[in-house]
C-alpha atoms as an extended CHARMM CRD file, in Angstrom:
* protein
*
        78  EXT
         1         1  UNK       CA            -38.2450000000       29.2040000000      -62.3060000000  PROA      1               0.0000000000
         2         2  UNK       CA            -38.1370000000       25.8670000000      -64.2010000000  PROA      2               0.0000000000
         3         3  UNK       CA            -36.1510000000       22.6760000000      -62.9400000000  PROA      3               0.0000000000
         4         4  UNK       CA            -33.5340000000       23.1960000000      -65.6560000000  PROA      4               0.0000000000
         5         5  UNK       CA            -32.9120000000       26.9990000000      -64.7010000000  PROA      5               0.0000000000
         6         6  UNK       CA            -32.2730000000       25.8350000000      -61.3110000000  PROA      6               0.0000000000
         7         7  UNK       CA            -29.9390000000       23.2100000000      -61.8200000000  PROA      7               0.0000000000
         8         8  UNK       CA            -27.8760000000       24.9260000000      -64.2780000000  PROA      8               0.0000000000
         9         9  UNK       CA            -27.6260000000       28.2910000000      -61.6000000000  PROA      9               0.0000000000
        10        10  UNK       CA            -26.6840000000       25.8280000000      -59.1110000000  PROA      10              0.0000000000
        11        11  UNK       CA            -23.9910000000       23.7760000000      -61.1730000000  PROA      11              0.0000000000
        12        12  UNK       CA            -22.5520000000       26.8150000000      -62.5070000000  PROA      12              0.0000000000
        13        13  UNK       CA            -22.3460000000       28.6570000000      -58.4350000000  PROA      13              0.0000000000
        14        14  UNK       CA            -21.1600000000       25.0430000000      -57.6430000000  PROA      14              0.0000000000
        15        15  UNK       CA            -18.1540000000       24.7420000000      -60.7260000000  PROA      15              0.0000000000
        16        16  UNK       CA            -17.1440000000       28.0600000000      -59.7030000000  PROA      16              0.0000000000
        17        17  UNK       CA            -16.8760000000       27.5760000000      -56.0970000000  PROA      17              0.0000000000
        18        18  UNK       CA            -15.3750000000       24.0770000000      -55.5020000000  PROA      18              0.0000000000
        19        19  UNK       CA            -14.9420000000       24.5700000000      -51.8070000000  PROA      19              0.0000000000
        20        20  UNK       CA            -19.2800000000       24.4080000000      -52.1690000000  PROA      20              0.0000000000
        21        21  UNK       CA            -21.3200000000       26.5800000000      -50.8580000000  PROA      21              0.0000000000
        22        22  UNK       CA            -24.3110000000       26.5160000000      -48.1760000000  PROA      22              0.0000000000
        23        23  UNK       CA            -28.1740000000       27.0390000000      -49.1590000000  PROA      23              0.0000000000
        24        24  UNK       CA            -28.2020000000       30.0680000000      -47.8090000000  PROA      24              0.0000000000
        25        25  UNK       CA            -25.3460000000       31.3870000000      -49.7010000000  PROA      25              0.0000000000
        26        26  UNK       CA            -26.2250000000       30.0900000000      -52.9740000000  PROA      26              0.0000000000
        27        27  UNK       CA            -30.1870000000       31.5950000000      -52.1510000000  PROA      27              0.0000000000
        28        28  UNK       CA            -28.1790000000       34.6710000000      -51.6770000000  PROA      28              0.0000000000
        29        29  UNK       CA            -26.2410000000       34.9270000000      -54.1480000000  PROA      29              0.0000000000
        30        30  UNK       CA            -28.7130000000       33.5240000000      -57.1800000000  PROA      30              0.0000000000
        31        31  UNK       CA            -30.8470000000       35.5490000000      -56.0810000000  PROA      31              0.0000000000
        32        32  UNK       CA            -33.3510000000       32.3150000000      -55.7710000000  PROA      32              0.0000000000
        33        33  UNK       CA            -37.1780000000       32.6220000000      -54.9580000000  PROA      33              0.0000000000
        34        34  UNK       CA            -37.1360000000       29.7220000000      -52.5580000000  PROA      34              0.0000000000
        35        35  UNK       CA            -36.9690000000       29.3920000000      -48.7070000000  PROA      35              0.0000000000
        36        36  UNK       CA            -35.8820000000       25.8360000000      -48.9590000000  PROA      36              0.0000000000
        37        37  UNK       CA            -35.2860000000       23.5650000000      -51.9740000000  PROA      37              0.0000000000
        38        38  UNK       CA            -37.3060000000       21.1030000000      -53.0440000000  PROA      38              0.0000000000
        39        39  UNK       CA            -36.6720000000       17.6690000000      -52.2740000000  PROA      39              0.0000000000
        40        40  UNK       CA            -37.2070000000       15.7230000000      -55.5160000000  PROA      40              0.0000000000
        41        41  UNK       CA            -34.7480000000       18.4660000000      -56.8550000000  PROA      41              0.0000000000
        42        42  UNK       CA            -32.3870000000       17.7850000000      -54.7930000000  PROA      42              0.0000000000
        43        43  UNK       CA            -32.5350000000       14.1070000000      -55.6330000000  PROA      43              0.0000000000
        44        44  UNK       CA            -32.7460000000       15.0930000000      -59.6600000000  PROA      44              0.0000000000
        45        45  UNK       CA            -29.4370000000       17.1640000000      -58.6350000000  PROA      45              0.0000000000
        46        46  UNK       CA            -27.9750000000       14.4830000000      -56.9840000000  PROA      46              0.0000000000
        47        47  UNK       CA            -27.9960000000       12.0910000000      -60.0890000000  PROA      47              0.0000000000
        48        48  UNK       CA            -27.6850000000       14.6890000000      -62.6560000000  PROA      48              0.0000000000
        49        49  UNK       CA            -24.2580000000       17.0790000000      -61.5570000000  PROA      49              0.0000000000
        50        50  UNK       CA            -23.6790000000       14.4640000000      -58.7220000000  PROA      50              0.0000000000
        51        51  UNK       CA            -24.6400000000       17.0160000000      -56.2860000000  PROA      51              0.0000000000
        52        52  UNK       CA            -23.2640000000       16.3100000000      -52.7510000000  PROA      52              0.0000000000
        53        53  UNK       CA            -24.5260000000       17.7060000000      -49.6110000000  PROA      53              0.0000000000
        54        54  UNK       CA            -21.2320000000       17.3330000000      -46.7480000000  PROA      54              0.0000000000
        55        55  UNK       CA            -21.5780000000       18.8570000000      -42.7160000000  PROA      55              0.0000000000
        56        56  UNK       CA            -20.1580000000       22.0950000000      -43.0580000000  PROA      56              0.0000000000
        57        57  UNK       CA            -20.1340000000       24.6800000000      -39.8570000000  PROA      57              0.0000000000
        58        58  UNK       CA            -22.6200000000       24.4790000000      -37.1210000000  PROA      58              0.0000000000
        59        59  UNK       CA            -25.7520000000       22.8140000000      -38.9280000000  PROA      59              0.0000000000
        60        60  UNK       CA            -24.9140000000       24.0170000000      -42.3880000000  PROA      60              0.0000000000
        61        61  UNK       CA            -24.8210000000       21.1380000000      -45.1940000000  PROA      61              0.0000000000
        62        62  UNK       CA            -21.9270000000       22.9660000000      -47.6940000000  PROA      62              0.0000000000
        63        63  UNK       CA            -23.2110000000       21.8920000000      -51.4090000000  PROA      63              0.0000000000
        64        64  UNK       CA            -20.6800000000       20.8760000000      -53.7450000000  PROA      64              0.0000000000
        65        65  UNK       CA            -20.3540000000       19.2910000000      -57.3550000000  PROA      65              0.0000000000
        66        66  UNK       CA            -17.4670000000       16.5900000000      -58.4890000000  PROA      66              0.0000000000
        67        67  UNK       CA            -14.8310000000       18.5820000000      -60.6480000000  PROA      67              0.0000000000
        68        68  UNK       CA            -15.4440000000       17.3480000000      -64.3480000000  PROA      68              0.0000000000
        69        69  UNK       CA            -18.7530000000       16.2920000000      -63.9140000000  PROA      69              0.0000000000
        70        70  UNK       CA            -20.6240000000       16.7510000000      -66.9670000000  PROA      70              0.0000000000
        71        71  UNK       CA            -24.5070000000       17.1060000000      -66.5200000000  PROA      71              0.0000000000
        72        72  UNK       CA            -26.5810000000       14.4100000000      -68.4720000000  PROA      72              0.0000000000
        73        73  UNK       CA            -28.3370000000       15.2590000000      -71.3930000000  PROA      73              0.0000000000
        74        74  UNK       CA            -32.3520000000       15.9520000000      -70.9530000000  PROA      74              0.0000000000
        75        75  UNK       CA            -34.2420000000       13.8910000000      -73.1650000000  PROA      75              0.0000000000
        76        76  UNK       CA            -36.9620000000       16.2690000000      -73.5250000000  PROA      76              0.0000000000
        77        77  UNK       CA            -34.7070000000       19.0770000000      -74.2050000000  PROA      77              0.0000000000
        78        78  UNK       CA            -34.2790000000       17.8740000000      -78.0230000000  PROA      78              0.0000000000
């Protein structure tokens, strides 16, 4: 799976679910082959989709994206 596959799976879960959703649920439910995500795409999220990671319940960060948030354009997507 390629960065850009990623991120748009996630910001799509993410738009349809604004409550967020944990890393579990969206590994679940995106069927994802990852144990944990990566780091620097978690960063790329975060300044991409404006990705947020809040506490949630127990030790669970909930992921969510701002409503409206469009995703900037990849320059080497042209």
């Amino acid at each position: 799976m390629r960065y850009v596959e990623f991120r748009d799976a996630i910001q799509k879960a993410l738009r349809q679910r604004p409550e967020g959703l944990t890393w579990a649920e969206l590994r679940d439910r995106l069927a994802l082959p990852y144990d944990r995500p990566c780091p620097t795409w978690i960063r790329q999220l975060e300044k991409e989709i404006g990705l947020a990671r809040v506490p949630g319940r127990a030790r669970s960060l909930v992921w969510r994206v701002p409503a409206g948030r469009r995703r900037e354009v990849d320059v080497g997507r042209r």
